[in-house]
C-alpha positions as CSV (number, residue, x, y, z in Angstrom):
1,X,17.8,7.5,6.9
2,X,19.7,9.1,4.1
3,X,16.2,8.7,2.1
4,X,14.3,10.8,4.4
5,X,17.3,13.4,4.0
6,X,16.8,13.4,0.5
7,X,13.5,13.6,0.6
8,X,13.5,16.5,3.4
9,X,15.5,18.7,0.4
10,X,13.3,17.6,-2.1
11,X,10.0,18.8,-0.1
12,X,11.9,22.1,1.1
13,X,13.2,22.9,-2.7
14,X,9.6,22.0,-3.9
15,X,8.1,24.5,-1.0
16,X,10.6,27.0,-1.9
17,X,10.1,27.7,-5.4
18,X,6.9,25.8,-6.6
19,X,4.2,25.3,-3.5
20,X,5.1,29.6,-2.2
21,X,2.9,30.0,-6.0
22,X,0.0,27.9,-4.4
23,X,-0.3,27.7,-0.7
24,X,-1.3,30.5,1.7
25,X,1.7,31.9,3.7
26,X,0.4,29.8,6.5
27,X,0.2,26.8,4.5
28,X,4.1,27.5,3.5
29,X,5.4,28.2,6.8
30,X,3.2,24.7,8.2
31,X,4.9,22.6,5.6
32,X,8.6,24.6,5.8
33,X,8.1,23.6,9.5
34,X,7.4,19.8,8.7
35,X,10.8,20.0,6.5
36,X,12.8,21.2,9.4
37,X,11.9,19.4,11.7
38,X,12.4,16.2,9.2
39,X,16.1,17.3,8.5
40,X,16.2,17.8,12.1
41,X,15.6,14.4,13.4
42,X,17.5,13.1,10.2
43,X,20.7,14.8,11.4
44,X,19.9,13.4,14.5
45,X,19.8,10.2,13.9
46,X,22.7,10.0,11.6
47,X,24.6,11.3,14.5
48,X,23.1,8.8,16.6
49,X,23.6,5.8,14.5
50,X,27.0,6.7,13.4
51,X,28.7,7.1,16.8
52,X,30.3,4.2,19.6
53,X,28.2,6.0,22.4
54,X,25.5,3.8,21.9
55,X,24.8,0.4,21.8
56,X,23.1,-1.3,19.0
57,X,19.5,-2.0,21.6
58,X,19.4,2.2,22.1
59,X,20.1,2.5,18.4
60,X,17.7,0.6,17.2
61,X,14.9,2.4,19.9
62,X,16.0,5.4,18.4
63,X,16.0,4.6,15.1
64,X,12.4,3.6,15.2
65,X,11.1,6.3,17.3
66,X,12.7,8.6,15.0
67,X,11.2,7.0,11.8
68,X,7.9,7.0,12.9
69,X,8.1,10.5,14.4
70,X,8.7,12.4,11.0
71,X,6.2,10.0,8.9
72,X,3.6,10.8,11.5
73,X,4.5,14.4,12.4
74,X,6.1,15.5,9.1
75,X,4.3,13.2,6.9
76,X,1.2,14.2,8.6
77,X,1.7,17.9,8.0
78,X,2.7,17.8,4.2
79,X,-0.4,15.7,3.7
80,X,-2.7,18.4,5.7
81,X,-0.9,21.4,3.3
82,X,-1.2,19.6,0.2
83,X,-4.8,18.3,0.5
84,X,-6.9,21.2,-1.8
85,X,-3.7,20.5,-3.7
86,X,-4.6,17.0,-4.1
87,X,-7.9,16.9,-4.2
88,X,-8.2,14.9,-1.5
89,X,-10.2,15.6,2.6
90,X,-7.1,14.6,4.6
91,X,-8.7,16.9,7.7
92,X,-8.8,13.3,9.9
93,X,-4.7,13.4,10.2
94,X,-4.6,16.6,12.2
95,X,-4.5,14.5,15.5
96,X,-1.5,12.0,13.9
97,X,0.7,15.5,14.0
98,X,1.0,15.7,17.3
99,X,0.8,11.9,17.9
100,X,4.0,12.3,15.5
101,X,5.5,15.0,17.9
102,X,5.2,12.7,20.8
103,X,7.6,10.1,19.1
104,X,10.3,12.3,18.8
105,X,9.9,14.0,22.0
106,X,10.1,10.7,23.1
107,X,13.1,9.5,21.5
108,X,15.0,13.0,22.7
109,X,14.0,12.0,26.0
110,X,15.3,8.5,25.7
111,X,18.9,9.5,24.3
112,X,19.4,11.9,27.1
113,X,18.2,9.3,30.1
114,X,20.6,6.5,28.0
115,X,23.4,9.2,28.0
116,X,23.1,10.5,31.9
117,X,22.8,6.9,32.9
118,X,26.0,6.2,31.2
């Protein structure tokens, strides 16, 4: 979890002052937008796992819905952004993005039916 943050300020520091040289403005704001909403959902479930409200079943749902949400959503966008970059036809992930999105809708929609039922 703290990983992903780390990595969220890496990728937005990187976007900030190295990738603005390279990528379109489009291409920026896409991959600033995968670095928020990775911090996002980071912050999230820090807040998440580091509170009583839960139990450890929800947690753990949460947890795991979150994780693969940003890999697929963020991960999916950074990869789309960087492919001239790397060389690399990455075009086959634009359906994982919103595949991505779906988790963490998801796991939004699972913490508030766990908290009104409680």
């Amino acid at each position: 979890m703290l990983f992903l943050g780390m990595i969220a300020v890496i990728l937005g520091a990187l976007g900030s002052h190295t990738l603005k040289e390279v990528l379109s403005p489009e291409q920026l704001e896409s991959f600033t937008i995968g670095v928020r909403y990775q911090m996002t959902h980071v912050l999230l479930l820090m807040v998440v796992l580091l509170t009583s409200y839960f139990d450890e079943d929800v947690k753990q749902t949460s947890f795991w819905l979150t994780i693969i949400g940003i890999l697929l959503f963020s991960g999916s966008i950074y990869l789309l952004n960087l492919q001239e970059l790397l060389g690399v036809k990455l075009s086959f992930l634009g359906p994982v993005t919103p595949i991505g999105g779906l988790f963490l809708i998801a796991n939004w929609g699972f913490l508030a039916l766990k908290a009104f039922k409680r």
